[in-house]
C-alpha positions as CSV (number, residue, x, y, z in Angstrom):
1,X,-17.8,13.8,-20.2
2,X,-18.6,12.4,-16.9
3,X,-17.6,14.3,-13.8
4,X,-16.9,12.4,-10.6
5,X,-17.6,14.2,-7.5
6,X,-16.8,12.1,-4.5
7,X,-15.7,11.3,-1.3
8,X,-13.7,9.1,0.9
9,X,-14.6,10.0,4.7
10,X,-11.5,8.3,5.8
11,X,-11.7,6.8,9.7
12,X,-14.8,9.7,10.8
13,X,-18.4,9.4,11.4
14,X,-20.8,6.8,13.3
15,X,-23.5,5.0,12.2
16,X,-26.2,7.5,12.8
17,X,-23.6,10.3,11.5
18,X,-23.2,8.6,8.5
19,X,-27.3,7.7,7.9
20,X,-27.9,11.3,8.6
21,X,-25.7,12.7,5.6
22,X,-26.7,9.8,3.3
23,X,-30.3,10.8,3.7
24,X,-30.1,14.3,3.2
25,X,-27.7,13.6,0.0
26,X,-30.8,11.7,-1.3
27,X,-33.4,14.5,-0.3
28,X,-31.4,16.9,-1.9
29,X,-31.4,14.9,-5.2
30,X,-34.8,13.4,-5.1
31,X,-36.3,14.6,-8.8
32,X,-33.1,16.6,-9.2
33,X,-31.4,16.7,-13.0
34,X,-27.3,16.1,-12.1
35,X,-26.3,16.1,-15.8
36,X,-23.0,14.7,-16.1
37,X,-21.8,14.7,-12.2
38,X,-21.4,11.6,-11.0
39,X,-21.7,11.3,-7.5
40,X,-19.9,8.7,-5.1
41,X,-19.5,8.1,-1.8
42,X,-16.7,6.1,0.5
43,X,-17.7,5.5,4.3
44,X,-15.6,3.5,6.6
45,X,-16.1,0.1,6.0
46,X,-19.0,0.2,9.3
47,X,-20.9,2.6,7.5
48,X,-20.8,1.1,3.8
49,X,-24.4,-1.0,4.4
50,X,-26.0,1.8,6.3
51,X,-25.2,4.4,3.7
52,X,-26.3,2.1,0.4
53,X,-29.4,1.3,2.4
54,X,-30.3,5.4,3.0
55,X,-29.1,5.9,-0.6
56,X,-31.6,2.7,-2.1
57,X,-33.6,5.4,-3.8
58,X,-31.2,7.5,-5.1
59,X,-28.9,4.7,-7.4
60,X,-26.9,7.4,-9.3
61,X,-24.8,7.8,-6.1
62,X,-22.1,5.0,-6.0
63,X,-21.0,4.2,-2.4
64,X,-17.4,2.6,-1.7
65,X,-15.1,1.0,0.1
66,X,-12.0,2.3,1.5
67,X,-9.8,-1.0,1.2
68,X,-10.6,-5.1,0.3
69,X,-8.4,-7.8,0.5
70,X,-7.0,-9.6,-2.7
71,X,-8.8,-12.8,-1.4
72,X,-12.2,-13.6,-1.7
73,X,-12.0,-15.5,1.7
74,X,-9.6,-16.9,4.8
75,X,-8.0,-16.4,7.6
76,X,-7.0,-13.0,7.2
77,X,-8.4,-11.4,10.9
78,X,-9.3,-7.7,10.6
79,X,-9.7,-7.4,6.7
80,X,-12.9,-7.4,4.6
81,X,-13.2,-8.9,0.8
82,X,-14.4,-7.7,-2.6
83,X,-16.9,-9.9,-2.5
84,X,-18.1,-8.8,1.5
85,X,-18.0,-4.9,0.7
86,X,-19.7,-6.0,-2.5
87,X,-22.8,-7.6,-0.5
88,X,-22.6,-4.6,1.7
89,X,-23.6,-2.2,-1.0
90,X,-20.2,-1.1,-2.3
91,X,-19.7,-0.5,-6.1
92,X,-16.2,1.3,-5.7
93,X,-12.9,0.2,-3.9
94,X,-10.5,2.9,-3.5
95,X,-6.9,1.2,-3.9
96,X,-3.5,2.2,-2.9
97,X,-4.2,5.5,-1.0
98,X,-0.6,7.2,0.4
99,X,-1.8,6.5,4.0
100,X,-2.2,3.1,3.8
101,X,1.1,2.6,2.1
102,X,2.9,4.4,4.6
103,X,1.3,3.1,7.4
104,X,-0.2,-0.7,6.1
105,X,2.4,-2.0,4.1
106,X,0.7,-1.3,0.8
107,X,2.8,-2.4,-2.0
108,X,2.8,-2.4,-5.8
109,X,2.1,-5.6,-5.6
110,X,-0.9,-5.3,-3.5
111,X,-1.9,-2.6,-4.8
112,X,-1.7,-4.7,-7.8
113,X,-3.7,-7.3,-6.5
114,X,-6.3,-5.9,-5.6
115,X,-7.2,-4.1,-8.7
116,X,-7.6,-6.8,-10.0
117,X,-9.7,-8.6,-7.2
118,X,-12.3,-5.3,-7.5
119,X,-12.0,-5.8,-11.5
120,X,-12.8,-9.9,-11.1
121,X,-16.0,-9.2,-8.9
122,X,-18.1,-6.3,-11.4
123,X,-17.2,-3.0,-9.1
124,X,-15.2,-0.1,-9.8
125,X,-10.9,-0.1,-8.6
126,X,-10.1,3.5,-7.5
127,X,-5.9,3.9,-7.7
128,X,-4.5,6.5,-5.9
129,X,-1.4,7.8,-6.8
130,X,1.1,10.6,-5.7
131,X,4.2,11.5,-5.0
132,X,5.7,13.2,-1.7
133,X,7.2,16.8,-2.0
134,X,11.1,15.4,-2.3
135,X,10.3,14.0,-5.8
136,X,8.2,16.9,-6.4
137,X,11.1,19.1,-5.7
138,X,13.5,17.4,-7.8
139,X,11.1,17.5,-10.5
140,X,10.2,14.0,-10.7
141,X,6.3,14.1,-9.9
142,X,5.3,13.2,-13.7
143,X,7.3,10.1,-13.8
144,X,7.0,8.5,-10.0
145,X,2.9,8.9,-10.8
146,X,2.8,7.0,-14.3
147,X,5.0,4.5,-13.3
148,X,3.4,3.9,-10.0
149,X,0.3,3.4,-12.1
150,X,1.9,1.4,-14.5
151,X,2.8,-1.1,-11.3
152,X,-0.7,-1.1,-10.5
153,X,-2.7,-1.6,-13.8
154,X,-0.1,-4.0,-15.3
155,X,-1.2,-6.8,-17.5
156,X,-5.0,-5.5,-17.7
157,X,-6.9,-5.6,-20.7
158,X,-8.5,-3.4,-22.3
159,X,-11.7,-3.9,-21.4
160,X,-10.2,-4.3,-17.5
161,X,-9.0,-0.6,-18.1
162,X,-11.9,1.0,-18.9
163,X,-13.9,0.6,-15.5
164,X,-10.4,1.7,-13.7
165,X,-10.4,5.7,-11.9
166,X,-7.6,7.4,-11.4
167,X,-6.9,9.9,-8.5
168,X,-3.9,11.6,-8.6
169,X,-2.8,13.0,-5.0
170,X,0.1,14.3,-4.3
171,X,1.1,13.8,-0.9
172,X,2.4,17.1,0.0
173,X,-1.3,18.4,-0.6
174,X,-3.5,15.9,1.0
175,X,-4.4,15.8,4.7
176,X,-4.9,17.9,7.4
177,X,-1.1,19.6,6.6
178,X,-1.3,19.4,2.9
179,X,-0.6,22.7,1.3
180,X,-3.0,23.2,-2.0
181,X,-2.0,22.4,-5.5
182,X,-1.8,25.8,-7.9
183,X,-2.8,25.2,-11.2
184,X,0.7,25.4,-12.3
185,X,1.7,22.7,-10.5
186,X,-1.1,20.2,-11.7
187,X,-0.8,20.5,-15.2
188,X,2.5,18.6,-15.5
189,X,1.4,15.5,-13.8
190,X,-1.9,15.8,-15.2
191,X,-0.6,15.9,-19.1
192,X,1.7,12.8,-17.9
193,X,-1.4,10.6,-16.9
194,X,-3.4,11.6,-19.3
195,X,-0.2,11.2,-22.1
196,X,-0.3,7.3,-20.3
197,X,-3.7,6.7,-19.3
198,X,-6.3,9.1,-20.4
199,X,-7.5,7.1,-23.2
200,X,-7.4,4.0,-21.3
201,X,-9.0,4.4,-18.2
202,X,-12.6,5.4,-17.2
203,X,-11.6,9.1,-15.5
204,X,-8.8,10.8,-14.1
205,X,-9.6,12.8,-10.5
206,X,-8.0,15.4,-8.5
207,X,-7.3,15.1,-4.7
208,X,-5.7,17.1,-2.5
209,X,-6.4,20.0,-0.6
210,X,-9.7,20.3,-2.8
211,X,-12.0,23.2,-1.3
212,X,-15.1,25.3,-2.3
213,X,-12.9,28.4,-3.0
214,X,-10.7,25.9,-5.4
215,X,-12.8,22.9,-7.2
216,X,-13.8,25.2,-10.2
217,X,-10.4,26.3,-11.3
218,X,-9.0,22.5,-10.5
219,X,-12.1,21.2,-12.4
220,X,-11.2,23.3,-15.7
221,X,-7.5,21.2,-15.8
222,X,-8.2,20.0,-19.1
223,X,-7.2,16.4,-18.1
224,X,-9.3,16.3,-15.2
225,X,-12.7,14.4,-14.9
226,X,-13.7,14.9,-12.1
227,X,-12.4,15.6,-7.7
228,X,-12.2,13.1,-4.9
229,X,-12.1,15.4,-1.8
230,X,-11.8,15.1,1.9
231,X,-12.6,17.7,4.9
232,X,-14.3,19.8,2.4
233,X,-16.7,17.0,1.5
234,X,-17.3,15.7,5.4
235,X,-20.3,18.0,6.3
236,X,-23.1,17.4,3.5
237,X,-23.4,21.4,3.0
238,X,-19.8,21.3,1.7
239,X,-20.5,18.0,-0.6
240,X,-23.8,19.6,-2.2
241,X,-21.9,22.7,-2.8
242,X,-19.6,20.9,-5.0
243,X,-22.2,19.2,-6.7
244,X,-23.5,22.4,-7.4
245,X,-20.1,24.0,-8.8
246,X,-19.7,21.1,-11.2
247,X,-22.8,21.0,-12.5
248,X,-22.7,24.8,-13.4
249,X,-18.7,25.4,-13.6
């Protein structure tokens, strides 16, 4: 089974931030065996030909891209396409994260559409999924997840669903407020998507809250393939650490 250890550094680091941790990523795993961790890597969309570039010797990490429009091309001011995070070294799109639904007008349906833009052009679509605590407390998390997923993936084949990552994260566990998940509270939602998806879909990640004192235990969810993490993640010591636990978990 693979096991997908990555990062999405959200709006953070400059140019020469970003080359720095790139580079020592690559040092670190010059002649090094990583098994079945799969390493990946989301800059801000500044960053994405910088980091591919520093990363050219090290192919096994995949670097991505935080959004990408539907369209291949037009007059759509301030977005980037598939096909130009693509060209910049991008072989990921992460898709439908809570913050830009809130805050962008994300919708099922463009959430939608671009799955299937990132399927048409070769690179990997990364959903995100989650619920906010109100539906978690009415005990609704297992449903609002599958179903938002079903929005997202409708009318894919196969084939289509086979190069698609999941990350589940719940929104009353991600960000700079979140509270972490117990293991208790995973399993649920985990079972659901895996019930729906599992067999369908290239991995199913875990993100929220995600820290060094947490990723083995949320790693050993049955379900789970693999963690897309945030602050953690940020400062390279904290990423190769996690390489580290999920090689030897």
């Amino acid at each position: 089974m693979t096991v997908w250890i990555g990062t999405s550094w959200k709006m953070n680091k400059t140019l020469a931030e970003a080359t720095a941790w790139a580079r020592g990523l690559g040092d670190f795993l010059a002649g090094r065996e990583l098994g079945a961790v799969q390493p990946f890597v989301i800059p801000p969309a500044t960053a994405i030909a910088a980091v591919a570039q520093a990363l050219a010797a090290e192919p096994r990490v995949l670097v991505g891209a935080q959004n990408a429009h539907w369209e291949d091309a037009g007059a759509w001011t301030g977005e980037v396409s598939v096909p130009q995070v693509a060209d910049a070294g991008a072989r990921i799109v992460e898709i439908g994260h809570s913050e830009r639904r809130e805050h962008f007008g994300e919708t099922d349906e463009t959430v939608r559409a671009k799955v299937a833009a990132t399927l048409a052009h070769g690179l990997v679509p990364l959903l995100c999924v989650g619920e906010p605590a109100a539906v978690k407390d009415a005990g609704g998390s297992a449903a609002f997840i599958t179903d938002q997923a079903a929005r997202a993936l409708e009318g894919l084949a196969p084939e289509q669903l086979g190069r698609v990552l999941i990350a589940y994260e719940p929104i009353w566990a991600i960000g700079a407020h979140g509270r972490p998940a117990t293991t208790a509270e995973l399993e649920e939602p985990f079972a659901a998507l895996a019930r729906a998806w599992g067999e369908k879909v290239q991995g199913l990640l875990y993100g929220g809250s995600v820290g060094l004192d947490n990723a083995a235990e949320l790693l050993g969810i049955e379900p789970v393939d693999g963690l897309f993490v945030g602050r953690t993640a940020w400062q390279l010591d904290g990423y190769l650490r996690l390489l580290r636990i999920a090689a030897h978990p």
